[in-house]
C-alpha positions in Angstrom: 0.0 0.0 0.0 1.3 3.7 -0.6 2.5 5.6 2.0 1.1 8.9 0.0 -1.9 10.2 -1.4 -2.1 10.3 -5.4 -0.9 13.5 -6.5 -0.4 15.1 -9.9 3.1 14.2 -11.7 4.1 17.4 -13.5 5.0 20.5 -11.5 7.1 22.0 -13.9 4.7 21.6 -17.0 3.9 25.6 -16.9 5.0 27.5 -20.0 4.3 30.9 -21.1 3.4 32.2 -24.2 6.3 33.3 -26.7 6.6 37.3 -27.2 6.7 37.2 -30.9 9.9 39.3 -31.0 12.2 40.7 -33.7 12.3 42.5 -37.1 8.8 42.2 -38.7 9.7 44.0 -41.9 13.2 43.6 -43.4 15.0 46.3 -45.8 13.9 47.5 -48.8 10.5 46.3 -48.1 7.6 49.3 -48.3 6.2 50.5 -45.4 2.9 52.3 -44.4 2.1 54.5 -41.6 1.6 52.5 -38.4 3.3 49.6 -39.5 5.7 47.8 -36.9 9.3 47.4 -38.2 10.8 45.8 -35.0 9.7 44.5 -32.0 11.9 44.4 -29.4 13.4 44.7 -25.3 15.3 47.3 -24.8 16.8 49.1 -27.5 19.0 46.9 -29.9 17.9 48.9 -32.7 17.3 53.3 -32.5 14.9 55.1 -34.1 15.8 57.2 -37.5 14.1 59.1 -39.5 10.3 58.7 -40.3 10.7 56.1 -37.4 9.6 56.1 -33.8 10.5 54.5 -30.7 7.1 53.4 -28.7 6.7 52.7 -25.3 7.5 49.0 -25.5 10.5 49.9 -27.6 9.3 48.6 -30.4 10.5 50.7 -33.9 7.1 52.0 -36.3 6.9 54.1 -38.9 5.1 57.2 -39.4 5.5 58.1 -42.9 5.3 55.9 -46.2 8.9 55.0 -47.6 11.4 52.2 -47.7 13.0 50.8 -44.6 16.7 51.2 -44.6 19.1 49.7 -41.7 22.7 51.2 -41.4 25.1 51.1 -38.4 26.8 53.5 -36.9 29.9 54.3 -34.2 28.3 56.5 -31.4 30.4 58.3 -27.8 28.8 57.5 -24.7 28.9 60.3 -21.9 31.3 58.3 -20.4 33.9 58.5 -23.6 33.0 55.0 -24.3 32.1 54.0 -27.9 28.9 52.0 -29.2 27.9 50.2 -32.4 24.2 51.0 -32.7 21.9 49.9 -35.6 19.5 52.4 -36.8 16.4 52.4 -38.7 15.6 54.7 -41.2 12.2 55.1 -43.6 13.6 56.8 -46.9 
């Protein structure tokens, strides 16, 4: 005979929902106002122009135009320097 009651087996079977990240239109591709380039944490990728930053961090446009990525070598406060990847809507 068991010494303990029947219990469930799994306690670790719990598993949340993926966030759907990333880049959700790629370069060169058209887009429209309202559209969402990049969804994101944090902020891998910076706003350009025709772009903004919402309050999720993800990257949208706000005109009509083609989506151009290009990087580029920015000075921290601190003197420090930082490869950032911007998005721009040309």
């Amino acid at each position: 005979m068991a010494h303990t009651k029947q219990k469930g087996s799994s306690k670790n079977a719990r598993e949340s929902a993926s966030q759907r990240l990333g880049v959700k239109l790629f370069g060169g591709e058209l887009a429209k106002p309202g559209n969402i380039i990049i969804r994101q944490r944090g902020t891998k990728y910076l706003p350009g122009l025709g772009v903004r930053l919402g309050s999720d961090d993800t990257i949208y446009a706000v005109k009509k135009g083609k989506i151009n990525f290009k990087t580029k070598k920015i000075t921290k406060f601190d003197g420090s320097k930082r490869i950032v990847n911007i998005v721009n809507i040309v």
